[in-house]
C-alpha positions as CSV (number, residue, x, y, z in Angstrom):
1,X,-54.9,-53.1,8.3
2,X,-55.2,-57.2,7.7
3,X,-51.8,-58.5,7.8
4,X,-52.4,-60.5,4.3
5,X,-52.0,-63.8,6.2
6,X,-54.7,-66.1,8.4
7,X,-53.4,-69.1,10.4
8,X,-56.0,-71.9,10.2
9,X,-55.8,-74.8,12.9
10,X,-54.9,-78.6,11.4
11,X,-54.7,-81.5,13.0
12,X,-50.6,-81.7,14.4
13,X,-50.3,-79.1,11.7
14,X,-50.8,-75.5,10.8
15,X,-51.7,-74.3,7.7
16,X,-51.1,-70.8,6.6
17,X,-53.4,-69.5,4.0
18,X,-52.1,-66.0,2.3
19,X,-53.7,-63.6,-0.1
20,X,-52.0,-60.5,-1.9
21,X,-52.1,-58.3,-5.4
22,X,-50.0,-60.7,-7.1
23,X,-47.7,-63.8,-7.2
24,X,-45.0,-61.7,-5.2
25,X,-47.1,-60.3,-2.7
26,X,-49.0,-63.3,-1.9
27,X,-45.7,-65.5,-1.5
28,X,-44.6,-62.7,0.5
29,X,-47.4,-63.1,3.2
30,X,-47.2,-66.9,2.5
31,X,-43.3,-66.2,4.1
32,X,-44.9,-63.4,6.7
33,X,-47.3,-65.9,7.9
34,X,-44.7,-69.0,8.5
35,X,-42.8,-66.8,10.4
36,X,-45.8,-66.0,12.4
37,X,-46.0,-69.8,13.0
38,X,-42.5,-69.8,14.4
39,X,-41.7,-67.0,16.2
40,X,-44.5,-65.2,19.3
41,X,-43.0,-61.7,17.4
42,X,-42.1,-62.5,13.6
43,X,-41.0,-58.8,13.0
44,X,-37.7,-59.2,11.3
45,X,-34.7,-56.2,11.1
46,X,-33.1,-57.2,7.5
47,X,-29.5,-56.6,6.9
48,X,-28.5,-59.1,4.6
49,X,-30.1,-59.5,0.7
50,X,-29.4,-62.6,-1.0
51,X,-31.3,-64.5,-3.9
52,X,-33.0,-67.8,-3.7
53,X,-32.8,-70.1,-6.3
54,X,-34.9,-73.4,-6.3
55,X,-35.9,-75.9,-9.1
56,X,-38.8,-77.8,-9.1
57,X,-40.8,-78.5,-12.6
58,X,-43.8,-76.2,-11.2
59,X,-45.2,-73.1,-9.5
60,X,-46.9,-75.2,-6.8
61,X,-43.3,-77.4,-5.9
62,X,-41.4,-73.9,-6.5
63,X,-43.6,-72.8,-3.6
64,X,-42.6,-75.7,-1.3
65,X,-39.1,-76.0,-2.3
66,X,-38.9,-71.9,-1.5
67,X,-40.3,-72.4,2.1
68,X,-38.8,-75.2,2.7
69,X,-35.3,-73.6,2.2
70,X,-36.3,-70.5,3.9
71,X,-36.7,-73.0,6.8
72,X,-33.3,-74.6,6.1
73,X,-31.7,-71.0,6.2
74,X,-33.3,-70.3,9.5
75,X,-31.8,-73.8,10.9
76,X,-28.7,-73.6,9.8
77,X,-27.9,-69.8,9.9
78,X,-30.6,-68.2,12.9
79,X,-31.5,-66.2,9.9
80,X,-35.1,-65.1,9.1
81,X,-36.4,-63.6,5.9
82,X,-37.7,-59.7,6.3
83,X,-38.6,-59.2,2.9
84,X,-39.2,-60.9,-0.6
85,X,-39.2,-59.6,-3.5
86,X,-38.5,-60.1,-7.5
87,X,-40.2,-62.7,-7.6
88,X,-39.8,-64.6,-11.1
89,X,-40.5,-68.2,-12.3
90,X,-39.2,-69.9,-15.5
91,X,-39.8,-73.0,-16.6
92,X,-38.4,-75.6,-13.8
93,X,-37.1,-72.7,-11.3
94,X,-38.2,-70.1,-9.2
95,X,-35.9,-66.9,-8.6
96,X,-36.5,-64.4,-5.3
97,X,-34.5,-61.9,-3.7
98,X,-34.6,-62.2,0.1
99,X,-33.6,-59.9,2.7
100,X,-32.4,-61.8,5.6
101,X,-31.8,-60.4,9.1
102,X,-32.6,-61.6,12.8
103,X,-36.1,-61.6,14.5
104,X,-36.8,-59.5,17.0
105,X,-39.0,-62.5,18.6
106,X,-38.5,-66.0,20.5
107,X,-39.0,-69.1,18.9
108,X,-42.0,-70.5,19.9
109,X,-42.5,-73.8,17.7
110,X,-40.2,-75.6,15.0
111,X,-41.7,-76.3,11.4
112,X,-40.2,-79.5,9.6
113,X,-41.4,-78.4,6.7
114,X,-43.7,-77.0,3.9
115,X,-46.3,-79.7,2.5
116,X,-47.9,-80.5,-0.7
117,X,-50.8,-81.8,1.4
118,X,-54.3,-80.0,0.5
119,X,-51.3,-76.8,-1.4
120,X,-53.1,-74.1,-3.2
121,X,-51.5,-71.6,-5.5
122,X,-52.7,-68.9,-7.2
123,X,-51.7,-65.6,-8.1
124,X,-53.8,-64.3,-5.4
125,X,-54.3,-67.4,-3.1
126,X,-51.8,-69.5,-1.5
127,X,-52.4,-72.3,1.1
128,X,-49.6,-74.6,2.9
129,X,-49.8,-77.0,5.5
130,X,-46.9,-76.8,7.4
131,X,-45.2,-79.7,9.6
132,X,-44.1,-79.1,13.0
């Protein structure tokens, strides 16, 4: 079975393009595939559920902004995301529950950050270039 998720060379950079059913599943291999990115086995045990909550006035910077605190999360806390789920935008803010647990991998490369550079969203289509 595809994993939902292709890594795709860039120059310094990676960028993750993800596909799923919908906006949840889609941002959900958008996360799977990050963590791909940082860790050489992203499989993650969750423990811990807590919901996200970032503002930004659209679905594209509500992408970013989610990634990018995903990223802060795993800085600050050794803490990476096994699951995402209920998923829901409103007008200026973007709402998922994340279960949160350790991976089972070794970091292999740090991501600065999530980029707006050559960002796709879609339903069914997301790309990112990530920073590292």
């Amino acid at each position: 079975m595809e994993p939902g998720f292709t890594l795709l060379g860039h120059t310094a950079d990676v960028k993750v393009r993800a596909r799923g059913p919908d906006f949840e599943g889609t941002l959900g291999n958008l996360v799977k595939g990050m963590l791909a990115v940082l860790y050489d086995d992203p499989a993650v045990a969750g423990e811990l559920y807590r919901d996200l909550v970032v503002t930004a006035p659209d679905r594209e910077s509500q992408v970013v902004a989610l990634l990018n605190e995903i990223l802060y999360v795993l800085e600050s806390e050794g803490l990476a995301p096994s699951d995402v789920s209920g998923v829901r935008t409103e007008e200026a803010a973007l709402r998922a529950g994340v279960t949160w647990g350790r991976a089972k991998g070794r970091l292999v490369r740090e991501v600065k950050a999530a980029t707006y550079h050559q960002l796709l969203v879609t339903d069914t289509l997301m790309e990112v270039v990530l920073d590292l």
